[in-house]
Every structure is written in C-alpha cells, then in structure tokens.
N, C-alpha and C positions, 0 to 999 in steps of 0.2 A: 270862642275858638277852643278844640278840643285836642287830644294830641291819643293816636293809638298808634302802639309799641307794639314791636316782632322779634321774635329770637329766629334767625335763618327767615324761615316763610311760614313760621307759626306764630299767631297774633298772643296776646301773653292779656290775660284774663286777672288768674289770681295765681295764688301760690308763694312760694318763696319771692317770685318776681312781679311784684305788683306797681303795676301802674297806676300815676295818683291823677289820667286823666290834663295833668298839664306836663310841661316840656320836662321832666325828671321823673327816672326811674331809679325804684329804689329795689338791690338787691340782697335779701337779708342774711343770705348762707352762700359762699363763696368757698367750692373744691375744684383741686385741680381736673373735676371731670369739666365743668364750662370753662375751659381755657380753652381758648380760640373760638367762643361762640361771637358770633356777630348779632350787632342789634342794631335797628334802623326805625324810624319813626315816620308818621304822617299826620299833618295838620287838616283838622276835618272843622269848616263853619257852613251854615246853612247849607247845607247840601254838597256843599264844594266839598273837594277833597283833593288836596297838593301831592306833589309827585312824592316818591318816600326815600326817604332821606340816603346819605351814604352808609355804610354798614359802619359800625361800631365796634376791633375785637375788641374782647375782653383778653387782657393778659395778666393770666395769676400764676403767682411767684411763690414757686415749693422747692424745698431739697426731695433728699430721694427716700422711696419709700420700701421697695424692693428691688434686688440686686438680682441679675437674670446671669445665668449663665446658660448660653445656648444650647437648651436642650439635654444641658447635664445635671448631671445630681453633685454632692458637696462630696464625693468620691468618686474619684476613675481609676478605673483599671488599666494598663497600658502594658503591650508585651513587649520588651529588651530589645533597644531597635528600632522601632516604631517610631514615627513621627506621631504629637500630638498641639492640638491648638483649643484653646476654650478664649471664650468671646465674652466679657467680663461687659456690662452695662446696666444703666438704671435709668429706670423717668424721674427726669429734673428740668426746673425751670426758673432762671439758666443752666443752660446743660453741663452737668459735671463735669469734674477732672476725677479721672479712674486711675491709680494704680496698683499694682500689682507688687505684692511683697513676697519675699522669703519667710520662714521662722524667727530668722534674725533681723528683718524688718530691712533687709538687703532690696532695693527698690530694684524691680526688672526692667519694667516699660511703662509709661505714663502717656494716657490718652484725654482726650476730650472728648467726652460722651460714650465712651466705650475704648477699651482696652483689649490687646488678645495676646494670649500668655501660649508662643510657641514654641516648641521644643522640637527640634528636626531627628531629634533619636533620641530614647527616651534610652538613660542608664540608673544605676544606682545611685550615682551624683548627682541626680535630679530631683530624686524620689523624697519626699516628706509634703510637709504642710504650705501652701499658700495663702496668700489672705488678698482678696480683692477690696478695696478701701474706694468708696465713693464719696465727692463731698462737693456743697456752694455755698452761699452766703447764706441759706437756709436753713441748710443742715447735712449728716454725715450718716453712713453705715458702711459697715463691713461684713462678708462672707468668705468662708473660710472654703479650702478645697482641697481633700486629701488625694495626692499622686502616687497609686502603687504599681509597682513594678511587678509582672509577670513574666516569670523565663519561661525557654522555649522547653517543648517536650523532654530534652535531654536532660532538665536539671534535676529531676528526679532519681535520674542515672547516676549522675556524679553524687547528688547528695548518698546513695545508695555506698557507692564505692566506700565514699567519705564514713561512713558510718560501718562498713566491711573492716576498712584496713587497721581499726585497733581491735577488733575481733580476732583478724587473722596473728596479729603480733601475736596475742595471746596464744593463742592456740600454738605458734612456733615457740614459747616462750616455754610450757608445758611439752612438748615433744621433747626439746632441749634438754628439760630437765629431764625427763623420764628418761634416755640415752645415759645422761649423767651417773642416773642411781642405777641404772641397768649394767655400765661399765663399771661402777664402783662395786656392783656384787659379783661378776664376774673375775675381777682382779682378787676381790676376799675369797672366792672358793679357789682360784688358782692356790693362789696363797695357802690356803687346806690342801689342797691337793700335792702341792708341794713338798708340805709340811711331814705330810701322811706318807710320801716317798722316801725321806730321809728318815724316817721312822722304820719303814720296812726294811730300808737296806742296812740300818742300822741293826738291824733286829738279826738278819740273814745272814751278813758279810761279820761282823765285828766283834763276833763273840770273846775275839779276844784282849774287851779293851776290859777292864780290870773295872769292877763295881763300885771300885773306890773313886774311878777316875771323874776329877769335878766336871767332863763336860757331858757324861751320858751315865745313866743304869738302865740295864736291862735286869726286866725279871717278866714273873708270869705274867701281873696285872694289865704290862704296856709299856712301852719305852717313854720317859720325858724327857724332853730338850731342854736346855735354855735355850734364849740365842743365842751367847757364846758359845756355847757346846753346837750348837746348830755350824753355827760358820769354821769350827774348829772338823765337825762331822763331815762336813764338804768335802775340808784340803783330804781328809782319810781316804774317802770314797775316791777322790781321784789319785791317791798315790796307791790306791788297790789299784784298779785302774787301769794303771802303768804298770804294776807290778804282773798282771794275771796276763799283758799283750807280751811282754820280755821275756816272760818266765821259761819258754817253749826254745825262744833260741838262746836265752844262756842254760839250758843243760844241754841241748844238742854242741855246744860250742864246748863245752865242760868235757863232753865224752870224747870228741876227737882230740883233745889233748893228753 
C-alpha cells in the first residue's frame, strides 16, 4: 500500500515537500508564506484507490515582519483643523497587539491586530513624532511616523506682519530721533539768534554804558557778552524800553506846568 499527498488539488512530487510514499510527509522549509496551506492524502493498492483524506492546515507561527501603515508614508502632512486617521498593522501569527506611542512613550490606543491613531483636528499639540509598536510571542517591530502641521494660507500673512513690526519700530525709532537732533539744532540757532540780537541792540541803544563796565565792551571788532553781562543787558534793554514809551508824556506834562 502506497500513500500520495496534495497541497490544496496539487499532487506534491518533489521539492521542499517530499513524499516518502508511506503515511508521512516530510516538510523541510517552513515560511509563513504556507500558513494555511491544506494537505490531504490517499491510500492507493493494487489498483484501488481510497477516498482522500480530510485536509490538513498547516499553521506556522511568526511575529511581525513589516508594519503597514495604510497607504501612508512615515511622514504626513496635515492642515490646522483637519481631521486625521492612520491604520497602524502587521502580518503576525498570532495576531498582534499594536500600540501607538507619543515621543514620550505616552501610550494613545492599543489594538489587536491593528490600531488607528485619530485625531479629529489636527493643532500644534498634536504635532511631533509617533511610534507604532507591534509585538507576540514571536517577535516585535516598530515604525515611527512624523505628524506635520500645515497652516492655512493666512499664516504667511501674519508671519509677514510678525516680521514687519520690529522693522517698523525701527524705523519710528529713527524718525524720533531725527525730530530730536532737528529740534536740538533749531533751539542752538534760536539761541545764536538771540544771542546776535542782544549784541546788536547792545551795539545801537548803549553806547553809553562805560568800556570799563564788567558786563559788556563795545569796540570796532564786535561786542562780547558774558552771560552775566547778557542777563544784566536784558534788565537795560527793557528799562530803555520804558524809558523811550514815557519819555513823550513826561515833557509834555513838564511844559504845561
């Protein structure tokens, strides 16, 4: 009595799966690509041949090999507001437990066989590094997944502004000044100008204050002040002044007496 062996509805010859012709098969390389393959047999003597047997799975027992993330890459983009969702799984056998970490290894959501990491509006408190973490009695991996934040059109505006407003300080800060030095040389020429009027009336009006006197000389070259002499040239100028408005009605008041 003979015995020939099938994988599914293919008769199995040679190969990795060789049949030794009695009731055992021997399988020499075992991957999780024949997990779930079925095998079944049948008893052949002199011509006869028995009905074929029930199926056989094979069940082989892996951790995970790669970490899928649906259709994404290990960076997303996401605009401010937005909802997003990424679907975190791996082929394992038994099927893993998934979770989903922060940077700080802060655990989100934990699944069996797959996890999904949602976020109903996507801000800047959201935004850094993820880590998907798969693992079973077999074995463990991890993928990491960068969440960047994308503002809406305006924020090129504001950063614009943001980067305007210590421009503009400056720029008033410099006006300021220049009003500053502009009022500072405007009050120095009054100042000369002043200066040069107590000089001329000095010059014109006072010939008769005595060369000796400590607060003015007149000669050809130019009159010099101090400034005592300056502020003592004042009171003079105004008691002329007074004297040149009076003078007119004390002789008319003189003659009628």
């Amino acid at each position: 009595m003979t015995y020939i062996w099938r994988r599914a509805r293919t008769l199995l010859e040679s190969g990795d799966e060789s049949p030794t012709g009695g009731d055992d098969l021997t399988i020499t390389h075992i991957s999780r690509e024949k997990h779930g393959d079925i095998y079944s047999c049948q008893a052949v003597e002199e011509g006869l041949e028995s009905d074929w047997s029930h199926g056989h799975v094979l069940d082989v027992l892996y951790g995970p090999d790669q970490i899928q993330f649906d259709g994404t890459s290990d960076k997303l983009e996401v605009e401010e507001g937005k909802p997003v969702t990424v679907r975190c799984s791996a082929d394992c056998n038994p099927a893993c437990t998934v979770t989903w970490w922060t940077i700080s290894r802060q655990t989100v959501i934990t699944g069996q066989g797959e996890a999904v990491l949602s976020v109903p509006a996507v801000d800047v408190s959201v935004s850094g590094l993820y880590t998907c973490h798969v693992n079973n009695t077999h074995g463990g991996a991890s993928r990491n997944l960068t969440l960047d934040i994308q503002f809406p059109d305006d924020g090129p505006q504001v950063s614009l502004v943001l980067y305007a407003a210590p421009s503009a300080l400056l720029v008033l800060a410099v006006s300021l000044l220049v009003c500053v030095i502009r009022r500072c040389r405007r009050r120095r020429e009054l100042r000369k100008l002043r200066y040069a009027a107590y000089l001329t009336v000095l010059n014109n009006r006072v010939s008769f204050v005595s060369s000796e006197s400590p607060y003015a000389r007149v000669h050809d070259e130019g009159v010099s002040l101090s400034h005592s002499g300056m502020r003592q040239a004042t009171y003079l100028v105004t008691l002329l002044g007074v004297h040149r408005i009076i003078s007119p009605y004390y002789s008319q008041w003189t003659e009628k007496l």
